[in-house]
N, C-alpha and C positions, 0 to 999 in steps of 0.2 A: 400246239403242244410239242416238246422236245422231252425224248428220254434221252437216258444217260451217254446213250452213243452219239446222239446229234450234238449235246452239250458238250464233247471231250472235241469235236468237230471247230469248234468257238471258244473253249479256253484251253490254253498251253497247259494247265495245271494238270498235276498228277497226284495220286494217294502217297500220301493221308491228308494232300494240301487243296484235293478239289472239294469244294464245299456246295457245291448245287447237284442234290439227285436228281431233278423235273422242274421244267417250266411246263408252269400251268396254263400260261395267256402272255402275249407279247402282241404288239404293237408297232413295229417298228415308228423310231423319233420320239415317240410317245411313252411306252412307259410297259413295265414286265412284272411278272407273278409268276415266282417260282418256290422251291422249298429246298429244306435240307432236313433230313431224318437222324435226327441227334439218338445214337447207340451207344449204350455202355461199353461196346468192343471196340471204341473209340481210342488210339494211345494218347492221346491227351488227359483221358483220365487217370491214367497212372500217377499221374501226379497233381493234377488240378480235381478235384481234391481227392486222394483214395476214398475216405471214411465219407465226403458229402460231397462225388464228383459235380459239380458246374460249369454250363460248356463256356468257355472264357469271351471276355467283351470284348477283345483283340479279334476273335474267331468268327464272332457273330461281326463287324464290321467287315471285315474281310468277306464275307458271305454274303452281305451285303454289295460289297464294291464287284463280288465274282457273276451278280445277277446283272449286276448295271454293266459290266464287260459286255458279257454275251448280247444285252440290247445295243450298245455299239457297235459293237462287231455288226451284229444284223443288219441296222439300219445300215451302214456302208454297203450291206453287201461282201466281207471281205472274210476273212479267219486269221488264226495267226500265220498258215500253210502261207499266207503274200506276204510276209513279213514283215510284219504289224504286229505290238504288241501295245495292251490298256497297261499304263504304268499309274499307281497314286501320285497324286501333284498334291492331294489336300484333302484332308476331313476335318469340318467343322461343325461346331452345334450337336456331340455327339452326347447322347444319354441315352442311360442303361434304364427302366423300369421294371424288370421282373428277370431271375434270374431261370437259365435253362437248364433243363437236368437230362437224362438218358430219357427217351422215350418220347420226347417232345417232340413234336412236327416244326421245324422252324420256319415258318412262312415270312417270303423275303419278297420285298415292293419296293420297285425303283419307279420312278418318272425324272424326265429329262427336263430341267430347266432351263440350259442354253449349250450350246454350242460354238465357241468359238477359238479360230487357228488350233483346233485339233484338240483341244482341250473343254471336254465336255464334263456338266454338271448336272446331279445327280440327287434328288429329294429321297431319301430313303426313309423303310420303315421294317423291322422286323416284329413280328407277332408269334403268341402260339397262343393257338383257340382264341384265336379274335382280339387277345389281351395283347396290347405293346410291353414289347421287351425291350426295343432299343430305337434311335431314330438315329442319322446323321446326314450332312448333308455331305457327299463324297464329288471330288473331285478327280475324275483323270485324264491320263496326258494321253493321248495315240500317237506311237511314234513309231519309227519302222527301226527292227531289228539289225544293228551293226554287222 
């Protein structure tokens, strides 16, 4: 398990743009379970939507690719502190089934499909209360910091 200080340790990201509160279960190579706690004191709902905020399908991918980082990150062994960063090369096969509102637990599930010249892929799934909200399959690059 990873709280929020070990998780800022493995992603570069910062608020309002880190979207993983907790890893629940990792694996390294293999495959990770973590969450993100969708709040209406969120600023993305200011505008997505005031009157019937929904956390956006951009956001929830992204949340997704931020889970499968940190299992990259670990399996190597490294952080972004060695100068390495998970950059997107590719999301495909991506679909939305139920929309996320303020209060939802977003529960985010990677497994690793392959790895090759640095560019690892990614079976994703996003749920809340067991129901799928989104799946894609994410692709990224690991490249070291210029």
């Amino acid at each position: 398990m990873m709280d929020i200080a070990e998780i800022r340790k493995y992603l570069p990201h910062r608020y309002p743009f880190l979207l993983v509160d907790r890893v629940v279960e990792l694996v390294e190579n293999e495959s990770i379970v973590a969450y993100k706690n969708v709040s209406i004191n969120e600023d993305i709902f200011n505008g997505h939507f005031p009157q019937a905020p929904i956390f956006p399908g951009v956001m929830i991918v992204e949340a997704m690719a931020q889970a499968s980082g940190i299992l990259g990150f670990k399996s190597q062994g490294k952080t972004p502190e060695d100068g390495s960063l998970y950059l997107f090369a590719g999301v495909d096969n991506v679909r939305f089934k139920r929309q996320v509102v303020p209060g939802d637990q977003l529960m985010l599930e990677s497994k690793v499909v392959s790895v090759k010249r640095g560019i690892w892929k990614f079976e994703c799934r996003a749920t809340v209360e067991g129901e799928l909200a989104a799946s894609a399959t994410i692709m990224c690059a690991d490249r070291k910091v210029v």
